[in-house]
DRENKEZA-583253 format. One line per field, with one value per residue (C-alpha): residue number from 1; residue in three letters; x, y, z. Coordinates in Angstrom, 1 decimal. Example, Ala and Ser with C-alpha at 12.3 -4.5 7.8 and 13.67 -1.06 7.14 Angstrom:
BEGIN
n	1;2
res	ALA;SER
x	12.3;13.7
y	-4.5;-1.1
z	7.8;7.1
//
This chain:
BEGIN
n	1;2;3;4;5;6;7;8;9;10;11;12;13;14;15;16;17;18;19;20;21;22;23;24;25;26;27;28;29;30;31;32;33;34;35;36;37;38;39;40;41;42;43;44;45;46;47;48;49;50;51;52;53;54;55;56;57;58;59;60;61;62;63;64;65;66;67;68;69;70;71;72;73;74;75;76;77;78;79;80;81;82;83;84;85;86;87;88;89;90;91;92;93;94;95;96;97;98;99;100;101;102;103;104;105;106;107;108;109;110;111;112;113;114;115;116;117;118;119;120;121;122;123;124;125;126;127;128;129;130;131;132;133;134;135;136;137;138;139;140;141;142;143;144;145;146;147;148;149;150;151;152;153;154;155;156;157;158;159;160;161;162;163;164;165;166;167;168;169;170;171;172;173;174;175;176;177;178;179;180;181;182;183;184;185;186;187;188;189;190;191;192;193;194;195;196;197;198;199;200;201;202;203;204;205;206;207;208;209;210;211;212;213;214;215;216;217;218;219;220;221;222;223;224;225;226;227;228;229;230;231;232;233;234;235;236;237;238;239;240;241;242;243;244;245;246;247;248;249;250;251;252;253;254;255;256;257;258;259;260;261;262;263;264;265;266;267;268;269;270;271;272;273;274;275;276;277;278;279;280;281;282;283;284;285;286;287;288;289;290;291;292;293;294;295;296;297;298;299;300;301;302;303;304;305;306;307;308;309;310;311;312;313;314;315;316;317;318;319;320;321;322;323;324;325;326;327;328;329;330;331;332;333;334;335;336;337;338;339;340;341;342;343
res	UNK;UNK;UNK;UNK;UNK;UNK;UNK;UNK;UNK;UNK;UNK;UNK;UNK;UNK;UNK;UNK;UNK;UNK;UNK;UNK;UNK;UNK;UNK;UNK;UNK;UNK;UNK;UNK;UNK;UNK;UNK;UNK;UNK;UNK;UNK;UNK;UNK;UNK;UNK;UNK;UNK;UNK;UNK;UNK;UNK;UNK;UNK;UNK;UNK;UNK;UNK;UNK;UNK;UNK;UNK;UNK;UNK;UNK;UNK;UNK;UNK;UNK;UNK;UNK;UNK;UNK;UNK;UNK;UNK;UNK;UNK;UNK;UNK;UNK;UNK;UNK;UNK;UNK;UNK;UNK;UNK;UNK;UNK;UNK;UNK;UNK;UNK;UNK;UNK;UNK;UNK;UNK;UNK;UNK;UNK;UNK;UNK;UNK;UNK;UNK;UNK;UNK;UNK;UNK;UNK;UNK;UNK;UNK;UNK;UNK;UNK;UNK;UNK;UNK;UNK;UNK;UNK;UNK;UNK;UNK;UNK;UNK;UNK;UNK;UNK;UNK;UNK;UNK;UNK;UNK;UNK;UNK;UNK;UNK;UNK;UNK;UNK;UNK;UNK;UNK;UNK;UNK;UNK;UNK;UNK;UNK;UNK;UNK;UNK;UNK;UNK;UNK;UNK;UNK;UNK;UNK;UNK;UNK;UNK;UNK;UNK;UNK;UNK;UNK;UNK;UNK;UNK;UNK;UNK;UNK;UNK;UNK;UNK;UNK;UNK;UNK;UNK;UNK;UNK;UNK;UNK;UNK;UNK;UNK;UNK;UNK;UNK;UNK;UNK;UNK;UNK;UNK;UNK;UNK;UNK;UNK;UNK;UNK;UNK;UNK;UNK;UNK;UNK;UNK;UNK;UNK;UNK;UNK;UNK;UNK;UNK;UNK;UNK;UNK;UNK;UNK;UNK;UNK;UNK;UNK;UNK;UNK;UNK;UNK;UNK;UNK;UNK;UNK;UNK;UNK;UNK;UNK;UNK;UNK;UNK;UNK;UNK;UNK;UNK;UNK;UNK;UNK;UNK;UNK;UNK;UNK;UNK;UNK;UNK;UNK;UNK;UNK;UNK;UNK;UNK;UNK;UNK;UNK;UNK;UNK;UNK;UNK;UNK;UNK;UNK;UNK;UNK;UNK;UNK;UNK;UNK;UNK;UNK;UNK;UNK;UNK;UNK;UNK;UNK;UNK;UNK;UNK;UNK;UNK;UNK;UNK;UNK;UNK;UNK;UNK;UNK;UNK;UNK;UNK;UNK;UNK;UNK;UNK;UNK;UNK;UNK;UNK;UNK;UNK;UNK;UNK;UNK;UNK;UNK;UNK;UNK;UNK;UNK;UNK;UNK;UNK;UNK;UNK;UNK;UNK;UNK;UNK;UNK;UNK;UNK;UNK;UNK;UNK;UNK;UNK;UNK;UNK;UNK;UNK;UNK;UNK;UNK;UNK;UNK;UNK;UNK;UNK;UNK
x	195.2;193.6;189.7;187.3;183.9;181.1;177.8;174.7;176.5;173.6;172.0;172.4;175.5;177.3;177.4;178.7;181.4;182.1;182.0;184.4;186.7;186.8;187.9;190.7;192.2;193.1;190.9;188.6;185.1;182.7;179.2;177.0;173.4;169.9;168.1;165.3;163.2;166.7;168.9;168.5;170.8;169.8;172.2;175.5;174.9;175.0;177.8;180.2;179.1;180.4;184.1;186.2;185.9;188.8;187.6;184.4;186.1;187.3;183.1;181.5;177.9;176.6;173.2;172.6;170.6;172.4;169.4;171.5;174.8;177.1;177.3;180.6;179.7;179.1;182.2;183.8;182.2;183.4;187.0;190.1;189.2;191.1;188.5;184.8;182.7;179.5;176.8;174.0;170.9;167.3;167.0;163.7;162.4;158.7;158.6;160.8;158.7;155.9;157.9;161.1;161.6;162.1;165.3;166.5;166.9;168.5;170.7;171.6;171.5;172.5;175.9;176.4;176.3;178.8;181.3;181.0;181.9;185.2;186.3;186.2;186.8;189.1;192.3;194.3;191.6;193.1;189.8;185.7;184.3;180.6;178.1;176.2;173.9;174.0;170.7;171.6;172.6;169.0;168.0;170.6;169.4;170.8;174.2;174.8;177.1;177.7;181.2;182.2;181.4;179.1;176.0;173.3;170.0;167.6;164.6;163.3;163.9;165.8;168.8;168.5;169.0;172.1;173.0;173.1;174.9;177.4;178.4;178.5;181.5;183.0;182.7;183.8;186.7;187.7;187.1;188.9;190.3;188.6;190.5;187.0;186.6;182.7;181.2;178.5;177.3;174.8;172.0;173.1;172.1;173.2;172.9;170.1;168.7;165.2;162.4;161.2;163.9;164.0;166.2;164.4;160.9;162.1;163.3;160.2;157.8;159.7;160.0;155.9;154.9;153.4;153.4;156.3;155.9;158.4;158.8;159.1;158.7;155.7;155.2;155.9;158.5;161.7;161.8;164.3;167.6;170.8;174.6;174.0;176.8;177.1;177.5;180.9;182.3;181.1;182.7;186.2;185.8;185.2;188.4;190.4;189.6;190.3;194.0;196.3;198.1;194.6;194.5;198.2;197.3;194.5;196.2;199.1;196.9;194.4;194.8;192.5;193.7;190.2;189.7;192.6;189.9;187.8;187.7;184.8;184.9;181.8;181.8;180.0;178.8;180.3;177.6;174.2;170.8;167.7;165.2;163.3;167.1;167.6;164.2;164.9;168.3;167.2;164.0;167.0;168.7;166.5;164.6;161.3;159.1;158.6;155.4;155.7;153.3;155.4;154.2;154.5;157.0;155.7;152.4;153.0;155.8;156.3;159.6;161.7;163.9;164.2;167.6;170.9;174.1;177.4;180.9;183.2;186.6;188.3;188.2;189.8;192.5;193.5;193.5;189.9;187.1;184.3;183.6;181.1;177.5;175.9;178.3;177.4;173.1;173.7;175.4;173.1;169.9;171.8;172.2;168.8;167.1;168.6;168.1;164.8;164.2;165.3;162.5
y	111.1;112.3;111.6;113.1;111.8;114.2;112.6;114.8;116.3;117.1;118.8;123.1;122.9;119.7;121.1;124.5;122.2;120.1;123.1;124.9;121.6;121.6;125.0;125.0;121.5;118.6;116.5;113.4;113.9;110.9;112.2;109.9;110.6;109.1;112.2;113.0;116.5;118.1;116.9;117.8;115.9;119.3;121.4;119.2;118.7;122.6;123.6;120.3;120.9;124.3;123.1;121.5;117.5;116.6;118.5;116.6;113.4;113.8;114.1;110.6;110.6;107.2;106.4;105.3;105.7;105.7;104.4;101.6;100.5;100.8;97.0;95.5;96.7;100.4;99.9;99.4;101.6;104.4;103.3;104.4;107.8;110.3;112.8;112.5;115.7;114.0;117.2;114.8;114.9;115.8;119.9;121.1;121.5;122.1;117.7;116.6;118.1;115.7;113.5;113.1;109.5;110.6;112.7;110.3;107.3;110.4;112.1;109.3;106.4;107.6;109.1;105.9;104.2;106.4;106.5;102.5;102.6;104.9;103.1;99.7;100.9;103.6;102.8;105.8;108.6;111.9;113.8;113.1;116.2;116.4;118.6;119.7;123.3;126.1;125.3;122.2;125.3;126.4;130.1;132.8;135.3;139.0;139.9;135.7;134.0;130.2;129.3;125.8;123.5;125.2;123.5;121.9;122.5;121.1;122.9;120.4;117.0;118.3;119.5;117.0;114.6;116.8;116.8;113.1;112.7;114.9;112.6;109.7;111.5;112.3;108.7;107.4;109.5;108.7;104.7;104.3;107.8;108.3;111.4;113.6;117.1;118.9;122.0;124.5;126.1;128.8;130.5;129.4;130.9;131.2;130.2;126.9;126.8;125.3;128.1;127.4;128.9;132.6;134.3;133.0;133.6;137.5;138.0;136.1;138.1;141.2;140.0;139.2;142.3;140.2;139.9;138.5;136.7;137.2;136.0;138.4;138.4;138.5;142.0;142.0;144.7;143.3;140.2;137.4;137.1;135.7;135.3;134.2;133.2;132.3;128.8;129.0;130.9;127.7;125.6;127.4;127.1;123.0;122.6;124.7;122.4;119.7;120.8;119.3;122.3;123.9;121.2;121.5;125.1;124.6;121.8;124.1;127.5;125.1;125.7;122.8;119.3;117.5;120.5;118.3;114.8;115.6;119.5;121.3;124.7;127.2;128.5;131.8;134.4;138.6;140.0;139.1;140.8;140.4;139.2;142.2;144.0;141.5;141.8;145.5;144.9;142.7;144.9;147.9;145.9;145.1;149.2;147.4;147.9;145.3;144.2;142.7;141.1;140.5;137.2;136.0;133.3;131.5;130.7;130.5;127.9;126.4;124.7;127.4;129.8;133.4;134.3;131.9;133.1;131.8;132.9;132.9;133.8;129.9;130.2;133.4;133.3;130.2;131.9;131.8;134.8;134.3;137.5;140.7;139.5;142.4;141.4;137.6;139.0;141.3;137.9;135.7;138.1;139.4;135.8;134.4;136.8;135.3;131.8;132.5;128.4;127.8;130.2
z	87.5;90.4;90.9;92.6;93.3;94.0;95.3;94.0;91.2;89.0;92.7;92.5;94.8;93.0;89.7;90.5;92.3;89.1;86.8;89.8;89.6;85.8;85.6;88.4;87.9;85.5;87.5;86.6;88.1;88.6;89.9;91.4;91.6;91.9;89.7;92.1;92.9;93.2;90.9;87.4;84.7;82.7;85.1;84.6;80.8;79.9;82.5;80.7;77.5;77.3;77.6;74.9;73.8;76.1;79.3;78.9;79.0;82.6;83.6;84.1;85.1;87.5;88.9;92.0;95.3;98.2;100.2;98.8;99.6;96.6;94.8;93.6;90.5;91.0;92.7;89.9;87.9;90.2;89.5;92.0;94.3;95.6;97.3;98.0;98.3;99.8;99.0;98.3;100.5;101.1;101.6;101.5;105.0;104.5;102.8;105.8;108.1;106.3;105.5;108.6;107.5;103.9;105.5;107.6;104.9;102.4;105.0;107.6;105.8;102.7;104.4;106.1;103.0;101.4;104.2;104.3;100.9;101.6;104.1;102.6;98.6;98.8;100.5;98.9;100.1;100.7;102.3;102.6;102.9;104.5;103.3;106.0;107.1;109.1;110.0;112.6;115.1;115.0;115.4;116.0;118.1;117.0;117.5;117.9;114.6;115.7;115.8;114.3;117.4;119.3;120.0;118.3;118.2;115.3;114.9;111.8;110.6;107.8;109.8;112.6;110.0;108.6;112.0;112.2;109.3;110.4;113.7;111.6;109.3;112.7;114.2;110.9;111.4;115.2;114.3;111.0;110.7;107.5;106.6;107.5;106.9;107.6;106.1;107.3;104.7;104.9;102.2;99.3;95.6;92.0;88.5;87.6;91.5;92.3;91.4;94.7;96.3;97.4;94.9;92.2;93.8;93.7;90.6;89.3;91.0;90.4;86.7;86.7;89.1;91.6;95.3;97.2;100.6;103.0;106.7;109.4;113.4;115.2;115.0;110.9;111.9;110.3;108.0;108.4;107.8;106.1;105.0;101.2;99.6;95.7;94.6;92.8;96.7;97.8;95.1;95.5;99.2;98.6;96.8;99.4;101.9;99.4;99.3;102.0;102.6;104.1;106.7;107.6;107.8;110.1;112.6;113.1;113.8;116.0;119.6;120.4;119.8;120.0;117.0;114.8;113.9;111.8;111.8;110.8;108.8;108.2;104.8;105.1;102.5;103.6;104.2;106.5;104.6;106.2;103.3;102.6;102.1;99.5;97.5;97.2;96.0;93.5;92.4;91.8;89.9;87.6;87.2;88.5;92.2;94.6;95.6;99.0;102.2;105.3;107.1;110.4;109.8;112.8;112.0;108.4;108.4;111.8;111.9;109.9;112.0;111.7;111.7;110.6;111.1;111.4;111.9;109.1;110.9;110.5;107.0;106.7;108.6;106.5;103.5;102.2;101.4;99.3;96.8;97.1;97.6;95.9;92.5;92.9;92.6;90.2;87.9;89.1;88.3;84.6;83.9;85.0;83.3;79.8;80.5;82.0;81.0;84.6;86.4
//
């Protein structure tokens, strides 16, 4: 049976990705997760427990830090694996720009330990796919979407230390050609995120009829902007690249050979909104006003960028498109509005 192990499973991203894997495959899942300020055992407990006894079965839930490096018996605990979707990590920008070391010992250290463990523990590994952000490309300036290897440029110790995770999967590859593979992934939202995040902070202020902060420019004349793209998009975008066939795919329409170790794909939502688009859209959808103050973004949270945006064109030509963002909101706000628990 083939086994996938997904590190932050009970995170908002990894359990969209389990409860993606579930549905599409016959799969055995193992996450592995330390339950901190993002992951929620909560999330991965409803999405499994809506399937029957014997899909269940194939979910196995183990703790662990991977400040750590996995012991002989988490090892064993973990059993034989076939793919790794590494998703785990620190994402909230405003602690790691209190707390950078925080991010590094997550993010750097924490993918280090990982691919250690590949390498040495998993001799039949068919693909390690990294997790990492748009956001280690830094600001886009308009009209700019940042193509798969263009360059750098961290603007927080949050995505420098994505960043840095990111060339150890590609060193890990070129040393012990770890069979690599690297995401960007932009904006993402859906069902059980963080209320912290944006889309919830809308459609509980909209809910609540109170005021909604969003960043703008300088001049407070147009608000940031970006490609959200729904969780399970991201999830059936993960288990394309899982397949082999999308890397054949990929190394035969790849004109550039230093592309074909480790490539890296950006998984992109349709559509770019700026954030002030979005709150209205959301407001419609629900037959209520928005209440709105436009900040500058600047001065309110230094080390945020204004505009992300990436180019999605790699994964469409192989084959892969992620669904209408305006249906994915109007899901996400329907079915957040019923489990409001999650608000």
């Amino acid at each position: 049976m083939t086994k996938l192990l997904v590190t932050g499973g009970c995170g908002f991203i990894g359990h969209h990705v389990i409860d993606y894997v579930l549905k599409h495959t016959d799969w055995d899942i193992v996450s592995l997760d330390r339950l901190d300020f993002s992951g929620n055992l909560n999330r991965l407990h409803e999405v499994v427990m809506g399937y029957q006894e014997e899909t269940r079965k194939r979910v196995k839930v183990v703790f662990h830090d991977l400040k750590a490096e996995l012991n002989p018996q988490l090892v064993k605990a973990l059993g034989d694996i076939d793919y790794i979707a590494h998703i785990a990590a620190g994402s909230h920008v405003d602690r790691s720009i209190e707390y950078p070391m925080e991010f590094v010992m997550d993010n750097v250290v924490g993918t280090c330990n990982i691919l250690e463990y590949a390498r040495l523990h998993c001799p039949n590994l068919k693909r390690f796919i990294y997790f990492s952000t748009d956001e280690i490309f830094g600001p886009a300036p308009e009209g700019v979407k940042y193509g798969e290897y263009d360059r750098y440029n961290s603007t927080n110790p949050y995505s420098a230390s994505k960043a840095g995770g990111e060339e150890l999967a590609v060193a890990y590859q070129n040393t012990y050609r770890l069979p690599s593979v690297i995401t960007h992934t932009m904006n993402v939202f859906g069902e059980r995120q963080h209320p912290e995040k944006y889309i919830p902070k809308i459609i509980r202020s909209v809910r609540d009829g109170e005021e909604l902060t969003i960043h703008a420019n300088r001049s407070l004349t147009k608000a940031g902007s970006r490609h959200y793209i729904h969780a399970e998009d991201v999830a059936s975008a993960v288990l394309f690249l899982l397949h082999s066939e999308t890397i054949d795919n990929y190394l035969k329409w790849s004109s550039n050979a230093s592309d074909n170790l480790c490539p890296k794909f950006n998984i992109v939502g349709p559509e770019e909104y700026d954030n002030l688009e979005l709150a209205h859209l959301i407001a419609d959808s629900m037959n209520k006003g928005l209440m709105y103050n436009l900040v500058d973004f600047h001065s309110a949270r230094p080390g945020h960028d204004l505009r992300y945006a990436l180019d999605g064109t790699k994964m469409k030509v192989l084959g892969w498109e992620p669904k209408p963002i305006k249906d994915r909101l109007l899901q996400t706000v329907e079915w957040t509005l019923e489990n409001d628990r999650w608000l």
